[in-house]
C-alpha positions in Angstrom: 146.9 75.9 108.6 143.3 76.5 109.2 143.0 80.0 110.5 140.2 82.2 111.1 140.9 86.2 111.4 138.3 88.1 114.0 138.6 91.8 114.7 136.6 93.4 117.3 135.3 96.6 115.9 132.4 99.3 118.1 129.7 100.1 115.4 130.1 103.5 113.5 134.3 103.3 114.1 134.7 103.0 110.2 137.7 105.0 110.3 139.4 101.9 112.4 137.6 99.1 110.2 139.5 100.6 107.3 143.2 101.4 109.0 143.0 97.8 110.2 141.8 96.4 106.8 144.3 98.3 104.8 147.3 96.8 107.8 145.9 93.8 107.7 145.4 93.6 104.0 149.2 94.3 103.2 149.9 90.6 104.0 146.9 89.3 101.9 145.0 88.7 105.5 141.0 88.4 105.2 139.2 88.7 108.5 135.9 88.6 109.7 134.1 91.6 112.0 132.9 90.9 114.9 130.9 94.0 116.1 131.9 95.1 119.6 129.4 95.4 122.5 129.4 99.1 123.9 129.6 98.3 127.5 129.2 102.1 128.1 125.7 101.7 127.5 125.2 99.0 129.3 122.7 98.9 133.1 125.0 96.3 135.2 122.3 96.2 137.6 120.9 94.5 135.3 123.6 91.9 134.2 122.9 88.3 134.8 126.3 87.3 134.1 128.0 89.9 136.2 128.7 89.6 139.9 129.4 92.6 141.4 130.4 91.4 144.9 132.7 89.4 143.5 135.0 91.5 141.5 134.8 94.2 144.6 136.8 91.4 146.2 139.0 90.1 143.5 139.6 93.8 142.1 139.2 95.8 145.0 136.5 98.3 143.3 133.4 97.4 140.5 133.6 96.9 137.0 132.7 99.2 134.3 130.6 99.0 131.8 133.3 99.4 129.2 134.9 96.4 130.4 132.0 94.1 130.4 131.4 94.9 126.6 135.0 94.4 126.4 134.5 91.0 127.9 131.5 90.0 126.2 133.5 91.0 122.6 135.6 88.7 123.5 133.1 85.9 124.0 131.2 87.1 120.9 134.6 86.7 118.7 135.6 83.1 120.5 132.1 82.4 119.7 131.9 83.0 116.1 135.7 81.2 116.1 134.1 78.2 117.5 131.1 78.3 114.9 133.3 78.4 111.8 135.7 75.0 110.4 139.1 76.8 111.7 141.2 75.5 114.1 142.5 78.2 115.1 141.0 81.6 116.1 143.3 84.8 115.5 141.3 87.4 117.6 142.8 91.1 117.0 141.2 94.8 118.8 140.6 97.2 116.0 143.7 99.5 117.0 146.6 96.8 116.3 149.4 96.9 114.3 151.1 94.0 112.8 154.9 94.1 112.8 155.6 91.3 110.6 153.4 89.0 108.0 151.2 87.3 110.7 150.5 84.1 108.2 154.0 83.4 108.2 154.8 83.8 112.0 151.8 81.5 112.8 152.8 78.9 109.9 156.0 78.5 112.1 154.4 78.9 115.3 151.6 76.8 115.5 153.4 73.5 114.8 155.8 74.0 117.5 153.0 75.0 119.8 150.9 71.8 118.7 153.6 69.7 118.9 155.0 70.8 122.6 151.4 70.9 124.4 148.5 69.5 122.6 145.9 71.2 125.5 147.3 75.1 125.0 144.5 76.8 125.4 145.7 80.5 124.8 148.9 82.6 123.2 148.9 86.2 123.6 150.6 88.2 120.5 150.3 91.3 121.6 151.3 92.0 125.3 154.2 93.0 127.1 157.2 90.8 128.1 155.8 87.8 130.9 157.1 87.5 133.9 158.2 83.7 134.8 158.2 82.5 131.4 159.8 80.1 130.0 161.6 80.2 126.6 160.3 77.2 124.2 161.4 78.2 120.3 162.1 81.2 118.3 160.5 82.6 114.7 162.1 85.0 112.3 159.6 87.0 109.2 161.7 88.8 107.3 163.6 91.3 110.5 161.1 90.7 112.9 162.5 88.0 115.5 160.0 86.7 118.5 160.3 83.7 121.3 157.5 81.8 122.0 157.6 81.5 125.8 155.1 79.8 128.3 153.7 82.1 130.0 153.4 81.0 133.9 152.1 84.2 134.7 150.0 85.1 132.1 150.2 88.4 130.3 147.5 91.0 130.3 146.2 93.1 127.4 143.9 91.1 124.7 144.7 93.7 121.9 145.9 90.1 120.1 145.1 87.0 121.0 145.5 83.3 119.2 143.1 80.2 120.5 143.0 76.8 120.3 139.9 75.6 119.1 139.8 73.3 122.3 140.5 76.9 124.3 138.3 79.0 122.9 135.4 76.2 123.8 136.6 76.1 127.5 136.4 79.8 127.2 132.6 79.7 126.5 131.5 76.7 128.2 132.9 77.8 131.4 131.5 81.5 131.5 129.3 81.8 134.3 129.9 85.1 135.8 132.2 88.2 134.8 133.9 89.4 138.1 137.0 91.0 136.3 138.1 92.7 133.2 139.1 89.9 130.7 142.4 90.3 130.4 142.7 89.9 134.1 140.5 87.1 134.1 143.0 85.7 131.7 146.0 85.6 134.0 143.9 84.2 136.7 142.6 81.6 134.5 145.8 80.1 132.9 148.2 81.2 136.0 146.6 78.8 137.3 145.4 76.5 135.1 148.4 76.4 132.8 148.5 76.3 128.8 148.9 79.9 128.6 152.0 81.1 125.7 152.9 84.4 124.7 155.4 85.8 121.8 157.7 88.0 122.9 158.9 90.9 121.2 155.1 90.6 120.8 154.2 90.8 116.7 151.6 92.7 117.4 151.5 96.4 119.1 148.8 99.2 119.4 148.0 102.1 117.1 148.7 105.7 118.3 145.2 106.4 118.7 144.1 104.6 121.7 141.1 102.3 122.7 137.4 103.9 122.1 136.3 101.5 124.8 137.1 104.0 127.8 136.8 107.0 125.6 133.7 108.1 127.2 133.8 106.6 130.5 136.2 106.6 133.3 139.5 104.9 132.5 141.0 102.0 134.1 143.0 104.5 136.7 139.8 106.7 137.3 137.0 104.7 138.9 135.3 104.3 141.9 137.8 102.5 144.0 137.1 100.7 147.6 139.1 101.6 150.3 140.8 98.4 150.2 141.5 98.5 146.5 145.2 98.7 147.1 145.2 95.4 149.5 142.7 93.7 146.8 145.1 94.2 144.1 148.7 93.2 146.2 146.9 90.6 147.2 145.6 89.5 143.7 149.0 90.2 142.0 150.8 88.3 145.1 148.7 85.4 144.8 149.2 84.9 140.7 153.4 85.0 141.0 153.0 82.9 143.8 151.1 79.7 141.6 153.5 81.5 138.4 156.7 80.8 140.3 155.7 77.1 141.7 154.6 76.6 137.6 158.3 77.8 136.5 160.1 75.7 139.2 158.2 72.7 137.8 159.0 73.3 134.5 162.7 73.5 135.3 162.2 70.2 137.6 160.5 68.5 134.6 163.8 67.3 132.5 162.9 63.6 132.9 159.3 64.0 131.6 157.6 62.8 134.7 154.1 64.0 135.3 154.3 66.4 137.7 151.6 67.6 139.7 151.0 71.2 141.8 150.0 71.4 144.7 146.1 72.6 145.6 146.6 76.6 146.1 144.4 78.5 148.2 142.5 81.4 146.4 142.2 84.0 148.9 140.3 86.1 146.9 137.4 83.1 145.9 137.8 81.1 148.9 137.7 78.1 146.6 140.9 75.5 146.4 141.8 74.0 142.6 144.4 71.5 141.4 146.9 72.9 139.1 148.9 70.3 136.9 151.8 70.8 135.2 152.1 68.7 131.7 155.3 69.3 130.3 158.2 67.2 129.3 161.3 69.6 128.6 163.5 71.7 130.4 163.1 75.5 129.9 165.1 78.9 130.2 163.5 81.2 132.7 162.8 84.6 132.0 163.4 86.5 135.5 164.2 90.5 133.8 161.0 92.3 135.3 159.4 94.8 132.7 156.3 97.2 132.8 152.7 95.7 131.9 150.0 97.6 131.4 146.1 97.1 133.0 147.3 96.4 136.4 144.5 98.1 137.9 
């Protein structure tokens, strides 16, 4: 398998370089730094590829500079994914923990993956348990035991992420303008456009000490919010189950292979109308036990 390793990593955080190195290391994994972009220095008045007015609708308050370096890591590692011969693009935050031999998970993985949807875009490794999944396979390393689900509603947190190579092009050819943190745009991206998988118990968790990208701003729970923040983010979450459930009841619909298509869905929050298709050909187990995600802000 071709593979490519990324971490994100904030210039002078050595101290993180080397605990993931030495984690990372213990399972004879190299990796390439990407440097991180410190958002917190960062004049959004100035931003070209940020549109404020559109995130105080989608999100109900602005951005952060934190989270637009967060963002524009991301594109920077999908980026340098893309520019290498790999396949695939294994993109990890400096503050994760592997909790089995990732080679060997993604050895088993993969292959599955490939072979049940040759357009998945996106698998997150490192979230909480999705809502309206759908179970596809499992993968034992050693006593570590995860499901590979698909995730209708797409899990936030980006702390581990795997790409496609055709993903992680669709990624950059369709940034235009940043109008939510990245792992939000995520679930509205592949809630709705489908392709989206995620391990779960996820192989990958966080390390005890916590994200440097907020440490010297406000955190997620401590910005400026409008006073329609909490309509802006009902609304949001309301509108992503609603596309996640019709992509679940397709998926249990889809025993005889037939191509079935979704009907257009209004975006409330965009104004803007957008075919979703569902391109599957098995029969799936729902997941329907509701458990706590984190960054729904």
């Amino acid at each position: 398998m071709s593979l490519g390793v990324y971490v994100i990593n904030l210039d002078g955080s050595a101290d993180r370089l080397a605990a993931i190195a030495e984690r990372l290391e213990a399972f004879g994994v190299e990796f390439e730094r990407v440097p991180a972009v410190d958002g917190r220095k960062l004049d959004l008045s100035m931003l070209e590829d940020y549109d404020d007015s559109r995130a105080e609708r989608y999100m109900g308050r602005a951005l952060i500079g934190a989270e637009i370096g967060c963002y524009r890591s991301h594109l920077a590692a999908a980026a340098r994914f893309v520019a290498s011969g790999a396949h695939y693009g294994l993109v990890l935050e400096d503050d994760v923990v592997p909790l089995c031999d990732p080679r060997q998970l993604l050895t088993q993985m993969v292959p599955v993956l490939d072979g049940l949807d040759r357009q998945w875009i996106l698998a997150n490794l490192g979230a909480h348990r999705t809502l309206f999944g759908t179970r596809v396979s499992s993968f034992t390393v050693g006593t570590f035991t995860s499901t590979l689900q698909a995730a209708h509603y797409f899990p936030v947190l980006t702390r581990a992420i795997l790409w496609s190579r055709r993903g992680a092009e669709a990624f950059l050819a369709g940034h235009d303008k940043i109008f939510a943190p990245v792992d939000n745009f995520f679930r509205h991206w592949l809630t709705r456009h489908g392709h989206g998988y995620a391990l779960w118990p996820a192989p990958f968790t966080d390390a005890a000490f916590g994200s440097l990208i907020y440490a010297a701003g406000r955190s997620r729970g401590q910005r400026e919010r409008r006073w329609y923040y909490q309509f802006a983010k009902h609304r949001r979450l309301f509108e992503d189950k609603v596309v996640a459930i019709s992509r679940l009841s397709a998926y249990r619909l889809a025993g005889s292979g037939r191509n079935l298509h979704q009907p257009f869905v209004l975006d409330l929050a965009d104004g803007q109308r957008g075919a979703h298709r569902v391109d599957v050909g098995r029969r799936g187990q729902g997941l329907d036990d509701e458990a706590l995600e984190g960054g729904e802000v």
